[in-house]
C-alpha positions in Angstrom: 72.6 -2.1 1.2 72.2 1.6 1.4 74.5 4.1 -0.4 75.5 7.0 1.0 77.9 8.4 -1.7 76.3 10.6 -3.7 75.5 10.4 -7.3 76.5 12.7 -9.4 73.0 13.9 -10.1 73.0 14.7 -6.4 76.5 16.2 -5.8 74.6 18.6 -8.7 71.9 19.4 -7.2 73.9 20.5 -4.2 76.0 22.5 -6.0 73.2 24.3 -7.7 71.1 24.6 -4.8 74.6 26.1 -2.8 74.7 28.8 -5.6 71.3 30.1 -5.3 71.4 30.3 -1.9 74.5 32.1 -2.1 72.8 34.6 -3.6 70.8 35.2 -1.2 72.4 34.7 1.9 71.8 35.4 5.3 71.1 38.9 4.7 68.5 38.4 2.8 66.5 36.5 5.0 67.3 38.8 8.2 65.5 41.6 5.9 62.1 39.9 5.2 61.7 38.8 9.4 62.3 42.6 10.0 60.2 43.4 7.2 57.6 41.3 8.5 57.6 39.3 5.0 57.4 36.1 3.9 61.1 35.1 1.8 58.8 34.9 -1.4 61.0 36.0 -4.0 63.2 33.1 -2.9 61.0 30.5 -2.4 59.0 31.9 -6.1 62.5 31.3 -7.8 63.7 27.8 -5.9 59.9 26.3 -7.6 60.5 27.7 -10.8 64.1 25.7 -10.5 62.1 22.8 -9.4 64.0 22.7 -6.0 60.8 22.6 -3.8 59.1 19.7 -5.5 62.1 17.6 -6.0 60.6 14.7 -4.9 57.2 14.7 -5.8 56.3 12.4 -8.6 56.9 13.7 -12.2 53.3 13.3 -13.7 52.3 15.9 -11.0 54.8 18.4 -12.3 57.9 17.2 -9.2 61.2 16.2 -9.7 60.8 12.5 -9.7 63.0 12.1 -7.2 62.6 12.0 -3.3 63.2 12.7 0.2 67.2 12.3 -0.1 67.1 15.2 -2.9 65.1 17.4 -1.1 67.3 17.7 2.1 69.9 18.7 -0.2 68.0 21.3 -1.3 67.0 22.4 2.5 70.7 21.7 3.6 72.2 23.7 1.4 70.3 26.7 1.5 70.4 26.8 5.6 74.5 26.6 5.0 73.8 29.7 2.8 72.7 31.4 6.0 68.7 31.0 4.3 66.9 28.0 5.2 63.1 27.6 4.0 60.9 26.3 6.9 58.2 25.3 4.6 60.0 22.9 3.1 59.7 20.7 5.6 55.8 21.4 5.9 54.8 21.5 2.3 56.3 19.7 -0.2 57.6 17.2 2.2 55.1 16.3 4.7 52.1 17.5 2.7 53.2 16.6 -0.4 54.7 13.2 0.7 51.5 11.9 2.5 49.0 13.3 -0.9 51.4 11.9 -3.5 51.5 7.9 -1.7 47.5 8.4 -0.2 45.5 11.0 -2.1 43.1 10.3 -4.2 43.4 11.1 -8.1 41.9 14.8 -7.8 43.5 15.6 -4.4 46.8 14.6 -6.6 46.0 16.8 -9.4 44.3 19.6 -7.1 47.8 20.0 -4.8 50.8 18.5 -6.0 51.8 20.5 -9.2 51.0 23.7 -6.8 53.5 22.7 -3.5 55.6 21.4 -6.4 56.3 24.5 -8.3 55.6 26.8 -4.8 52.8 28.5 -6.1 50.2 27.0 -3.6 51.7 25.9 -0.1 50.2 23.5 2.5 50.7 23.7 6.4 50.6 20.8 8.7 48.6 20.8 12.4 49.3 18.1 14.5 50.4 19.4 17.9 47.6 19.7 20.3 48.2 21.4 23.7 47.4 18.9 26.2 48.9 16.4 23.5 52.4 17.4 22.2 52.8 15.2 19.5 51.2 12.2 21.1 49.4 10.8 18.3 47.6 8.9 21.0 45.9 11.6 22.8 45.4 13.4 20.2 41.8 15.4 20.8 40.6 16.9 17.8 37.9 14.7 16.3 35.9 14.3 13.0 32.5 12.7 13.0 30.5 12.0 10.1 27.4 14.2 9.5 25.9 12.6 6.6 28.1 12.7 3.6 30.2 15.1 5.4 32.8 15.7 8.1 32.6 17.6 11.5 36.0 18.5 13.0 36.5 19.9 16.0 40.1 20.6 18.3 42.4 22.6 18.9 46.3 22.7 16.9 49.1 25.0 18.2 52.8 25.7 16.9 51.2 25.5 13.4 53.9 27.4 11.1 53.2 29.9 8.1 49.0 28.7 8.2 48.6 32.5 7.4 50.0 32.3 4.2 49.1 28.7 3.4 46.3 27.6 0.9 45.4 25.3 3.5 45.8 23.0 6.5 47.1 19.3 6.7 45.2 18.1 10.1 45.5 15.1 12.1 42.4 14.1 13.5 40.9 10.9 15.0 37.8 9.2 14.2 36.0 6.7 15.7 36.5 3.0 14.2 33.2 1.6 13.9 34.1 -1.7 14.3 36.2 -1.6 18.0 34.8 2.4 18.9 38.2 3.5 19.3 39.7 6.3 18.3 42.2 6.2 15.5 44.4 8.7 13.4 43.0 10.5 10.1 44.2 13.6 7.8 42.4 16.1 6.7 42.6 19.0 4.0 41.3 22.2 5.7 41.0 25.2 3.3 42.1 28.6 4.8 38.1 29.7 4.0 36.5 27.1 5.7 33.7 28.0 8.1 34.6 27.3 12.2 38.5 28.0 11.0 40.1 29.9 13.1 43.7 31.3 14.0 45.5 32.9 16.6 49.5 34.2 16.2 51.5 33.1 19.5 53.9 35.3 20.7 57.5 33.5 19.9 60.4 35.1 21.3 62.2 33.5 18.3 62.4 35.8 15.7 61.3 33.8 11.8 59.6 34.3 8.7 57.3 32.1 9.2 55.0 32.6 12.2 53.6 30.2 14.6 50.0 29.8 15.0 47.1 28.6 17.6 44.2 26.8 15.3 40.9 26.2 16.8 38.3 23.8 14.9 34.5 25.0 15.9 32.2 22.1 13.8 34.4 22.9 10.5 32.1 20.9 7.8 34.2 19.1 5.0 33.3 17.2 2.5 34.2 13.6 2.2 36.5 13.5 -0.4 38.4 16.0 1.9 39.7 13.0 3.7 43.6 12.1 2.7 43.7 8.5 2.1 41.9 5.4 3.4 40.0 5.8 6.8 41.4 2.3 8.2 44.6 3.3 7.3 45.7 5.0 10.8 48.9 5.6 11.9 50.8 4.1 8.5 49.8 7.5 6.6 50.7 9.7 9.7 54.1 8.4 9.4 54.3 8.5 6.2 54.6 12.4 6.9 55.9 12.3 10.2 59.3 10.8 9.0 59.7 13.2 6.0 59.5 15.7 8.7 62.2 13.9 11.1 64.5 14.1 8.2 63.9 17.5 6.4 64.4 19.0 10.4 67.8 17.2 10.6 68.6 18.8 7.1 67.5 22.3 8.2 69.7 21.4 11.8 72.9 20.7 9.6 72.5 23.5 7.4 72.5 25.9 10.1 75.2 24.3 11.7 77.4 24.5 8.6 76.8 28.1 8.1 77.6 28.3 11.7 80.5 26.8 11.9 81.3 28.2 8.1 81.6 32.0 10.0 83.4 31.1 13.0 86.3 29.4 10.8 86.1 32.9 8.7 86.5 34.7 11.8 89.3 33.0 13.1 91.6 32.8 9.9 91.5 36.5 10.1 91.2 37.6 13.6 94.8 38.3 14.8 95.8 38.8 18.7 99.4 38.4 19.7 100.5 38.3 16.2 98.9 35.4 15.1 95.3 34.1 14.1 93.4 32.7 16.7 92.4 29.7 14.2 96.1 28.4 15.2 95.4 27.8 18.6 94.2 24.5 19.7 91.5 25.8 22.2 89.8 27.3 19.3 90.7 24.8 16.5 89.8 21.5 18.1 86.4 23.0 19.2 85.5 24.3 15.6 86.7 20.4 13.8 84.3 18.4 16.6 81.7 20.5 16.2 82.1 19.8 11.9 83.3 16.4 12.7 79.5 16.0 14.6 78.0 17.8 11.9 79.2 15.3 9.0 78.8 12.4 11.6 74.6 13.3 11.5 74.3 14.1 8.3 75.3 10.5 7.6 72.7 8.8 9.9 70.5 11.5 7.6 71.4 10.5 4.6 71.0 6.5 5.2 67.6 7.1 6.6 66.2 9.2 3.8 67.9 6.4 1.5 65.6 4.4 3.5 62.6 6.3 3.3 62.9 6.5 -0.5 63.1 2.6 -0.9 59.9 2.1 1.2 61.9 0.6 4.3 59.0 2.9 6.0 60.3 0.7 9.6 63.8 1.2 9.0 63.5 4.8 8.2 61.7 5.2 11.4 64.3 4.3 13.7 66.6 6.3 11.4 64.9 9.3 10.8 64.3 9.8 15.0 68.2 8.9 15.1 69.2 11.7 12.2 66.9 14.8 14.1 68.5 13.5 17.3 72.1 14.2 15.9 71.8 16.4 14.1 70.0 19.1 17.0 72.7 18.1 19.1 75.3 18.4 16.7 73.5 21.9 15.5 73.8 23.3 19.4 77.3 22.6 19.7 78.4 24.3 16.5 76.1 27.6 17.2 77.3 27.8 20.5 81.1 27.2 19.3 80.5 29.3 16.7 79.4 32.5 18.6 81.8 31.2 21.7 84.7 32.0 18.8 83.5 35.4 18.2 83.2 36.6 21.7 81.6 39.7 21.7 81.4 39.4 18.2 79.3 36.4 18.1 76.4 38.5 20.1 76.7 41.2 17.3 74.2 41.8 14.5 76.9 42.2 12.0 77.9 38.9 12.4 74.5 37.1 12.0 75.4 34.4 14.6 73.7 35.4 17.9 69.7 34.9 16.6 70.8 30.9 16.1 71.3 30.3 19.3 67.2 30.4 19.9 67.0 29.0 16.0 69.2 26.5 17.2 67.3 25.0 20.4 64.7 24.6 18.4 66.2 21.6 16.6 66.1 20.0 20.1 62.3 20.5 20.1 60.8 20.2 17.3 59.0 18.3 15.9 59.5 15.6 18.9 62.3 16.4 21.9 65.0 14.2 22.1 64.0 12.5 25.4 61.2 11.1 23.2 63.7 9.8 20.4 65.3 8.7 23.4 62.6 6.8 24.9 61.8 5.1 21.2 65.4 3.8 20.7 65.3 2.5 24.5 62.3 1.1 24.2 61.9 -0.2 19.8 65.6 -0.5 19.5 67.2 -1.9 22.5 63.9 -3.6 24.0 64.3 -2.0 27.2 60.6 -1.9 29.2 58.6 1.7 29.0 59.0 3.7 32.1 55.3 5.0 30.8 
């Protein structure tokens, strides 16, 4: 069985978490993107809370706790109108994938940094002749003798500017078959053959978004996360983490949404009443919460899931949870700034910059016609039309 009432340990947490980002708001974070900044003072005071590192294992200075706490944090603060990105890249992918794999120093080197936000970790993956494709993934490592040589190329890598260093999938070669399998290293920012390029997004963030390219960057050996053989059973370690923290940050947006239009229309009057009591606006604004609620259930049972090791189960939940909860996320920005009108496209209002934030939940970090193609295929058993 999997609960999905909360404890009161978690209804807590939300409620504290709500609060600070209440304080903070959506103004606050619409100041440091046109300030060029990075929301530090935020983030600086969420780790001194211990809200980042909520579920990273108490010895190493986290919470104890686990992937269901920390999308409560991330949740909450994206219905506050200011949603951390690196959440779901450091402490949860980055911190997940060190804390069950790492070694004893890599442990003792990174965790009680991404716990209490001090030192942050990005996560390079995508590839671009690759998408996510674990499978065609390019960028190799080859041992040179007690060393490593990577080499590749990583794009859509967010906030590697300001991160102490780089979480990358690479393949090496197994020595046993010759083929290529899945491996994760820890880049520092300062490593030699490290390089980085900002792409151009049209979606305004915080966080930028980043081209990597590898040139024969020489590791040592204990800069390998984990056990070589391991494969693809630590890249999903992070992967799902990532499927479930992007469904939190989905919601919370939605919420806030959704939270502004309802605002709006108890107090916007035409024809001597508020347009909130007219069905055509009314219905729109409970399907679009009804969706919201509806995905952060399927997000909740699969980070229950995660957090009692069901890593298969979470899987299939986890892909099902970003699904939702991006579609769910569309439909209440669009209804949102739909209920504004003009309004909606205004600065003052906030809204109108989520409707790019928005279609990014529909992306990233996998599109839904891949979920799509996993549940046809892994769920149902229907054959792969690739």
């Amino acid at each position: 069985m999997t609960p999905l009432i909360e404890s009161d340990e978690q209804k807590a947490l939300r409620a504290a978490v709500a609060a600070l980002g209440k304080r903070y708001g959506r103004d606050y974070l619409t100041r440091t993107v046109e300030e060029g900044r990075q929301p530090t003072e935020l983030w600086s005071e969420a780790g001194k809370l211990g809200y980042l590192g909520v579920n990273l294992p108490e010895e190493y200075g986290g919470g104890g706790c686990g992937i269901t706490e920390l999308s409560i944090v991330l949740e909450e603060l994206g219905a506050a109108g200011s949603p951390l990105l690196m959440l779901v890249v450091s402490p949860a992918i980055c911190g997940t994938v060190i804390a069950r794999f790492g070694t004893e120093e890599q442990k003792r080197t990174w965790l009680p940094g991404l716990a209490d936000g001090t030192r942050t970790m990005a996560f390079g993956i995508t590839e671009p002749d690759a998408g996510s494709n674990s499978h065609r993934i390019t960028t190799t490592a080859r041992r040179d003798g007690a060393d490593w040589l990577l080499t590749g190329r990583k794009v859509f890598v967010s906030g590697v500017d300001h991160a102490d260093a780089t979480l990358i999938v690479g393949r090496t070669e197994d020595a046993r078959t010759g083929n290529l399998k899945p491996c994760l290293f820890i880049v520092p920012r300062d490593a030699e053959g490290f390089q980085r390029r900002p792409i151009d997004m049209e979606l305004r963030a915080a966080e930028k978004q980043f081209e990597l390219v590898l040139d024969d960057v020489r590791l040592p050996a204990d800069a390998l996360v984990g056990d070589e053989d391991a494969g693809l059973l630590q890249l999903f370690a992070g992967l799902n983490p990532e499927r479930i923290m992007t469904a939190a940050f989905a919601i919370g947006m939605g919420r806030y949404a959704v939270t502004k239009a309802v605002e709006y229309a108890r107090e916007r009057t035409v024809w001597k009443a508020p347009i909130g009591s007219h069905q055509a606006i009314a219905h729109p604004l409970a399907q679009a919460h009804i969706n919201l609620e509806l995905a952060r259930l399927m997000m909740q049972k699969a980070a229950r899931l995660y957090d009692a090791g069901d890593d298969a189960g979470a899987g299939e939940a986890a892909n099902m949870a970003k699904y939702a909860a991006g579609e769910a996320c569309v439909q209440a920005v669009d209804q949102a700034v739909h209920t504004l009108g003009g309004n909606g496209l205004t600065r003052e209002f906030g809204l109108a910059s989520l409707i790019t934030a928005a279609r990014v939940s529909r992306i990233a970090p996998v599109s839904r016609e891949m979920i799509l193609n996993y549940v046809s295929h892994q769920t149902l058993g229907l054959p792969k039309s690739y």
